[in-house]
N, C-alpha and C positions, 0 to 999 in steps of 0.2 A: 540309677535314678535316685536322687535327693529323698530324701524321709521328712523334709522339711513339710509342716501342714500351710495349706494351700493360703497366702498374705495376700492382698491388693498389690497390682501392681500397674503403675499407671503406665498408660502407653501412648504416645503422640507420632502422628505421621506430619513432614514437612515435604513438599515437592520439590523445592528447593530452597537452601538458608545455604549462607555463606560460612565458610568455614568458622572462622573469627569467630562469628557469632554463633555458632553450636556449641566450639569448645570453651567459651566463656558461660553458655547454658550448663554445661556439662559440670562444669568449678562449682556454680549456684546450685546443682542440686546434688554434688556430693558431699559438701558444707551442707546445707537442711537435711542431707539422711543422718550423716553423721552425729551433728550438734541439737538438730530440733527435732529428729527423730521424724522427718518427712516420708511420708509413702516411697516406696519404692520408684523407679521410672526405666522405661526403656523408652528411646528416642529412636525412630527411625526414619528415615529419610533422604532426598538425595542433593549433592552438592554440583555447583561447578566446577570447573574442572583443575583439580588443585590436585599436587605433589604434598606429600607430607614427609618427611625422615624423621624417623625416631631416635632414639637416644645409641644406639649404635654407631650414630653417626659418620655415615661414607658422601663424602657429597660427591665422591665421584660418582657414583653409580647412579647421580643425575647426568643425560647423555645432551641436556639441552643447555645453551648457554641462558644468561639474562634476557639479550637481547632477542633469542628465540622461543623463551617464556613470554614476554612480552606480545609479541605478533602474535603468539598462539593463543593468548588470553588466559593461562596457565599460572595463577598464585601456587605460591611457593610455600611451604610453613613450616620451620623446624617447630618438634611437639615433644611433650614428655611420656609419650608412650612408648611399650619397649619395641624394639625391630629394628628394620630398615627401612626402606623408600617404598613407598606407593603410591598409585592415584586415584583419586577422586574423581567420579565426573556424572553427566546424568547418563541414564542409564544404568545403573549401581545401586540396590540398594545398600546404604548403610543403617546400622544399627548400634548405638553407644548402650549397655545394660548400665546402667547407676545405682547398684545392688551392695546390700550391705554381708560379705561373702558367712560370717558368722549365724545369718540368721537361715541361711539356706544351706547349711552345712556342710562347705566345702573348701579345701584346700588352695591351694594358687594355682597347684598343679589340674588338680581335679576339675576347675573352671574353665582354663582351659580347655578341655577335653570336650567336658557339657555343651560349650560353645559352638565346637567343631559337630556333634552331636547333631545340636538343633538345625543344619546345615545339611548334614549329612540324612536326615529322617526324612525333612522335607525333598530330596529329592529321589529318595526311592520312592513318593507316593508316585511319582512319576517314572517309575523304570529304573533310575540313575542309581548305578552303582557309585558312591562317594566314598573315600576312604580319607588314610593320613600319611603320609610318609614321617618317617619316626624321628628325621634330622631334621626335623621341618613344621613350625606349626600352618593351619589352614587345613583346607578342604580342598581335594584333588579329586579329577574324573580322570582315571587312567594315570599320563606324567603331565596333564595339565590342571593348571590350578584355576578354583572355578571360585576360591574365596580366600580372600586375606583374613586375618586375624592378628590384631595388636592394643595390648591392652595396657594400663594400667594399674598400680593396686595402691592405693592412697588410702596411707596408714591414720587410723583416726584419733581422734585429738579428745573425742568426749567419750571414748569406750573403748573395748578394746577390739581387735581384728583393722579389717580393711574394708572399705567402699569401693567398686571397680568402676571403671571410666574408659574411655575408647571402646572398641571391638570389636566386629566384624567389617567385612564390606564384599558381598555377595554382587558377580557380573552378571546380570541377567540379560541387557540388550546385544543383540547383535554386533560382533564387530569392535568391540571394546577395547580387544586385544591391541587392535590395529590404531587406536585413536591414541589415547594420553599415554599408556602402557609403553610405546615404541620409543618415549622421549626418556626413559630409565630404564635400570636393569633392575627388574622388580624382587625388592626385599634382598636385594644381591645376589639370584638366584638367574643364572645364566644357561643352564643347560634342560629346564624346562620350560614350557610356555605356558601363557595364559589363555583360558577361555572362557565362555558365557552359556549361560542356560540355552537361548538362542542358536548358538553356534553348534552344540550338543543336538538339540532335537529337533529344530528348525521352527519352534513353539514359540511366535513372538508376543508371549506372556508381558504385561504390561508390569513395573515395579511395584505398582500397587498392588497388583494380585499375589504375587509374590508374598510383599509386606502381609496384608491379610491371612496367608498362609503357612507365613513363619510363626505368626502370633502364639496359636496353640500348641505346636513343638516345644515354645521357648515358656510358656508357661506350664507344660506338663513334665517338662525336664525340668525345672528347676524349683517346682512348686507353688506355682501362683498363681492365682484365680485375676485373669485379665480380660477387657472387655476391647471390642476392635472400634478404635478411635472413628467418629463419625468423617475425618478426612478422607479413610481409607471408603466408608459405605457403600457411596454414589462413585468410584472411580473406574474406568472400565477394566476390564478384565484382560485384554490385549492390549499392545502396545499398537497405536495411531499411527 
């Protein structure tokens, strides 16, 4: 656990924003932490149904052509985060942290880990044994993977250290696996599967509850006094 003393840390939930337009959020508030010295943020929220590769770059390990992205309403978006292939879609929450890693005293390695952390705490309040496999980052129940993780670490220009960007994307609906997931080989990783909270306990927790309940994990590991964005307040608590 961080020794860092507890910072504001802003938080926003979105139901849905499109890709384009998160990770251009994401540029604007890691330029104001860095250069204007802006509050902290973690953004969380869910997208439609989009492919991302990262800077690994396999495009074969997309298994869909163009014209079958197309019919399936499936944006595409090579990004500069580290990894491989994944997807996006509702049902998912995501989570970009936009933290300046110097003030909460930790390594690149070490953020990583916290990440996996806040993922892994949240679901033992629920029973769920969560672990890591050591070749591998992300969050795994058993040899299925129940979250992605890819981040990355943008070196600052008005100080010194890094601000981080991208990062999580936790399955919490039903059947996930079976939707966007079946059109890639996720993160390049063939010989495990992927699953969902849902699919796990048969608990069709809505992504907002969720969100709400990652809040305090992510601000108790990492040091930050966060308040739960009035998006999240009014939202049910199961999934409709």
């Amino acid at each position: 656990m961080t020794t860092a003393s507890a910072t504001p840390l802003d938080v926003s939930y979105d139901k849905l924003i499109g890709y384009a337009e998160a990770w251009d959020l994401q540029k604007t508030y890691v330029k104001g932490i860095d250069k204007e010295g802006h509050v902290e943020k973690l953004m969380l929220l869910q997208h439609p149904p989009t492919y991302t590769i990262g800077s690994q770059r396999h495009p074969e390990h997309l298994l869909y052509s163009e014209e079958e992205l197309r019919a399936r309403g499936i944006e595409l978006f090579q990004i500069d985060r580290g990894g491989d292939i994944t997807y996006h879609g509702p049902g998912q929450l995501v989570g970009y942290p936009l933290i300046y890693l110097d003030a909460v005293g930790l390594d690149l390695h070490a953020y990583l880990r916290q990440l996996e952390q806040v993922i892994i705490d949240w679901l033992a309040d629920y029973g769920i044994e969560g672990g890591r496999k050591p070749e591998y980052t992300g969050v795994w129940v058993g040899d299925a993977k129940i979250a992605a993780i890819g981040v990355k670490f943008n070196k600052c220009r008005a100080r010194r250290g890094f601000v981080t960007s991208h990062g999580f994307a936790l399955n919490v609906r039903a059947g996930i696996g079976e939707e966007g997931f079946k059109g890639i080989i996720p993160c390049g990783i063939q010989e495990y599967a992927v699953t969902s909270f849902a699919d796990i306990t048969g608990n069709h927790l809505s992504v907002e509850q969720a969100a709400r309940e990652l809040i305090p994990h992510f601000s108790r590991l990492f040091g930050f006094a966060a308040q739960i964005p009035e998006a999240l307040l009014e939202q049910p608590a199961h999934a409709e």
